[in-house]
C-alpha positions as CSV (number, residue, x, y, z in Angstrom):
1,X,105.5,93.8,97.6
2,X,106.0,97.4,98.2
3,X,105.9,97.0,102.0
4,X,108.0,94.0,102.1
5,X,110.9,96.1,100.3
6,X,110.4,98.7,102.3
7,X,111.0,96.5,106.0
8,X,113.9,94.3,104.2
9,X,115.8,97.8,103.5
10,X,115.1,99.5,107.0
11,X,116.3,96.0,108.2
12,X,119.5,96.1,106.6
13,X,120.0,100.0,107.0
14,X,119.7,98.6,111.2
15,X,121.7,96.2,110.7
16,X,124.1,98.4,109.3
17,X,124.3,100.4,112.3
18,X,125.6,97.6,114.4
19,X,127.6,96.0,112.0
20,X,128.2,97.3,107.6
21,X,128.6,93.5,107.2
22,X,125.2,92.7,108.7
23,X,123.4,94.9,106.5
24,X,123.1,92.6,103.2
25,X,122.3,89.8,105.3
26,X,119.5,91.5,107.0
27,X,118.4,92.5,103.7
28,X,117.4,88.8,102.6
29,X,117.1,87.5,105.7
30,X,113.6,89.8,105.9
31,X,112.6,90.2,102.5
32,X,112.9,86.3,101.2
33,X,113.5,84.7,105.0
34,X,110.8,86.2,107.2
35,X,107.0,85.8,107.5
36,X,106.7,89.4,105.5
37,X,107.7,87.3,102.5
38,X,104.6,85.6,102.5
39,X,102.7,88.7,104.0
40,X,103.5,90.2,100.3
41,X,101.7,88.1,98.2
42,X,98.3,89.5,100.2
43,X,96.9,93.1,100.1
44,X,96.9,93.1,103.7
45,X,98.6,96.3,106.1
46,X,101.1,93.7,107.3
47,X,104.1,94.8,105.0
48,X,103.5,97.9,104.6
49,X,103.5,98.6,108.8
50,X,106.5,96.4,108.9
51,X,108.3,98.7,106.4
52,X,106.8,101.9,108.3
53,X,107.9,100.2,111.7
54,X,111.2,100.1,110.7
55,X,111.8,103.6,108.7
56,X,110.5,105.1,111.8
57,X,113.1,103.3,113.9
58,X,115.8,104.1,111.3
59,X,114.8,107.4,111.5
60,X,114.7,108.2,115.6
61,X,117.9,106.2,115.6
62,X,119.4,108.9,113.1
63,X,118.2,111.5,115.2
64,X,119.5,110.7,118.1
65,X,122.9,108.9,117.6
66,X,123.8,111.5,114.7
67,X,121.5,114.6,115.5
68,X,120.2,114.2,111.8
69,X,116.7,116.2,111.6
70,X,115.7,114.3,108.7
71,X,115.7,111.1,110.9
72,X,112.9,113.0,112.9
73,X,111.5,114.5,110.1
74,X,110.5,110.7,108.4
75,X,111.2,108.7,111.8
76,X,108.2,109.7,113.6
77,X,105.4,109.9,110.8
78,X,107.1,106.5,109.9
79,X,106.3,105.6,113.6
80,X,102.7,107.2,113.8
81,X,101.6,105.4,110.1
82,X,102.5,102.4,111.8
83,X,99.9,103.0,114.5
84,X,97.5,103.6,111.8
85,X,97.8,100.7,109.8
86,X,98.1,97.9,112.7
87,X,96.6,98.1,116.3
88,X,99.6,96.6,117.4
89,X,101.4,99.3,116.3
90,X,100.3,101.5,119.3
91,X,102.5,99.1,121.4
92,X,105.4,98.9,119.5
93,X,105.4,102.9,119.6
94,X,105.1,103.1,122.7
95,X,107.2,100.9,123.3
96,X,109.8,102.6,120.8
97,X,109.0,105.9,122.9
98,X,109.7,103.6,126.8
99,X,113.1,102.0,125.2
100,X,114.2,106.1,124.0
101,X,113.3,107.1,127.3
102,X,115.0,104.9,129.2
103,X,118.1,105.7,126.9
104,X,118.1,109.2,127.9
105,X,117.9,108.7,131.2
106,X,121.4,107.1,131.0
107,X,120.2,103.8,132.6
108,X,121.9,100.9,130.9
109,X,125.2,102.6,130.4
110,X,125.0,105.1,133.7
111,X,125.9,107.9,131.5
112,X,124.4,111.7,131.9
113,X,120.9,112.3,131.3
114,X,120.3,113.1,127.4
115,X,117.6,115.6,127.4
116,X,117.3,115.4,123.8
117,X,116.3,111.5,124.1
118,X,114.4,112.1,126.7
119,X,112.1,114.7,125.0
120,X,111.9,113.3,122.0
121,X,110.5,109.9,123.8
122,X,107.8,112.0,125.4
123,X,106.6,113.7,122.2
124,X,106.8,110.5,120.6
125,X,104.6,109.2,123.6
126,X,102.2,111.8,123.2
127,X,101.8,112.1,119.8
128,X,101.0,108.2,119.4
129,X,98.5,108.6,122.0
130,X,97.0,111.3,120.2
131,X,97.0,109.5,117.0
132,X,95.5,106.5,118.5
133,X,92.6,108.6,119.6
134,X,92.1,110.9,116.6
135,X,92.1,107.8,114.3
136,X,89.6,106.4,116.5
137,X,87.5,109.3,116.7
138,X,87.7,109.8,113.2
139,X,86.3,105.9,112.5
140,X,83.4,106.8,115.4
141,X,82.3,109.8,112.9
142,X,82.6,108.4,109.7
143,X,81.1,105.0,111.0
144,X,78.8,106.4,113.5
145,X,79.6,102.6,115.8
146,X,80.4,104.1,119.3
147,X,83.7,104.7,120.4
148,X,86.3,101.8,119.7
149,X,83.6,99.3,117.8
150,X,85.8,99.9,114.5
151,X,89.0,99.0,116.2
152,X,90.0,96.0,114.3
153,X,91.5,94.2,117.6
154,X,89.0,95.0,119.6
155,X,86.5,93.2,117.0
156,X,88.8,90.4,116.7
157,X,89.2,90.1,120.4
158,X,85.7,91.3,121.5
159,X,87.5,93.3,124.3
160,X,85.6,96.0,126.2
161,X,86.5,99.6,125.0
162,X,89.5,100.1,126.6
163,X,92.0,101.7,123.6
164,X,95.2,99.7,124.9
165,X,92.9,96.4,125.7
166,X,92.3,95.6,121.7
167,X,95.9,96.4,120.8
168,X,97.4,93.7,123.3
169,X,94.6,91.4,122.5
170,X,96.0,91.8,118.9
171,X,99.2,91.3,119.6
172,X,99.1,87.9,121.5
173,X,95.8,86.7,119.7
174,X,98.2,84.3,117.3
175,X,99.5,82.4,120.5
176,X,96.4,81.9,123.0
177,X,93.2,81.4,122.2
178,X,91.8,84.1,124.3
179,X,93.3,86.9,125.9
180,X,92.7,85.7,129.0
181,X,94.9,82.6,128.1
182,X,97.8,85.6,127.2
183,X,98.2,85.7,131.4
184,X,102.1,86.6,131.7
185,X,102.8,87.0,127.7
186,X,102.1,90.7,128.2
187,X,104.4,91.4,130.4
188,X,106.6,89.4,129.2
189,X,106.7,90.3,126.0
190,X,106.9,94.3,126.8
191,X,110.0,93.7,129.0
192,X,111.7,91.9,125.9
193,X,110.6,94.6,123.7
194,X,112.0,97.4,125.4
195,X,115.5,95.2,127.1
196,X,116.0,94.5,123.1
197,X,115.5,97.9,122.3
198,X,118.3,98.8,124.8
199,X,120.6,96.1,124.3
């Protein structure tokens, strides 16, 4: 319940941002209207990374439209818990890190380069590769299964040990049966994220 407060406020403190009417609407649309809702009633990491997901947007969004350092200060652990709790979650921070990138670089709007965005969107890069890889070192010691066995997606997907293999296989797994059957949904699905992350 916790987690699905948690993404229903973040939601409406986005929506906000675009739009102070938006924001109660937002609110109930993800808390009572949204599969989270049902994700609550479960002790599952579903709400709980949803709610991180979207702190950690709130928060890299504070810090660079209003140069708030407490935006980065609970933005990006916001961002690298979300990693932790769902394998999916190294693509969406990633793809958080692209979107910021692309930003800074003044490319939808042909402004100047933002420095700023830019560096923050490579430190946000490298720090969620570095999480991804501690985390996983960490279940290779504690475990002792080699190397990505403990990876949730890459058990659920029986991928090879590629880090970035299970994490898309976990991402598409609800709408193919294998991830072969994925074929262009990657793609896809990566370009949307990051063109709705600049629109």
């Amino acid at each position: 319940v916790l987690g699905t407060w948690g993404a229903a406020v973040s939601a409406a403190f986005l929506a906000r941002r675009i739009d102070t009417r938006y924001g109660i609407w937002a609110l109930w649309l993800v808390g009572v209207g949204s599969p989270v809702f049902f994700y609550s009633f479960i002790t599952m990491a579903h709400t709980l990374a949803a709610a991180a997901a979207g702190l950690g947007f709130l928060g890299v969004t504070r810090w660079l439209d209003d140069k708030r350092w407490t935006g980065l200060a609970f933005g990006v652990p916001a961002l690298l818990i979300t990693l932790l709790l769902r394998s999916e979650g190294t693509v969406y921070v990633l793809a958080v890190a692209c979107a910021i990138g692309l930003l800074g670089l003044g490319i939808p709007r042909k402004r100047k380069v933002d420095w700023r965005a830019i560096g923050s969107a490579a430190g946000i890069g490298l720090l969620a590769v570095a999480t991804y890889f501690v985390d996983t070192r960490i279940d290779h010691a504690l475990t002792g299964i080699g190397g990505y066995g403990m990876n949730p997606a890459t058990i659920a997907s029986r991928s090879s040990a590629n880090p970035l293999s299970g994490s898309w296989a976990s991402l598409f797994r609800p709408f193919a049966s294998t991830w072969a059957d994925a074929g262009m949904a990657v793609p896809i699905a990566a370009l949307a994220i990051i063109l709705g992350a600049l629109a």
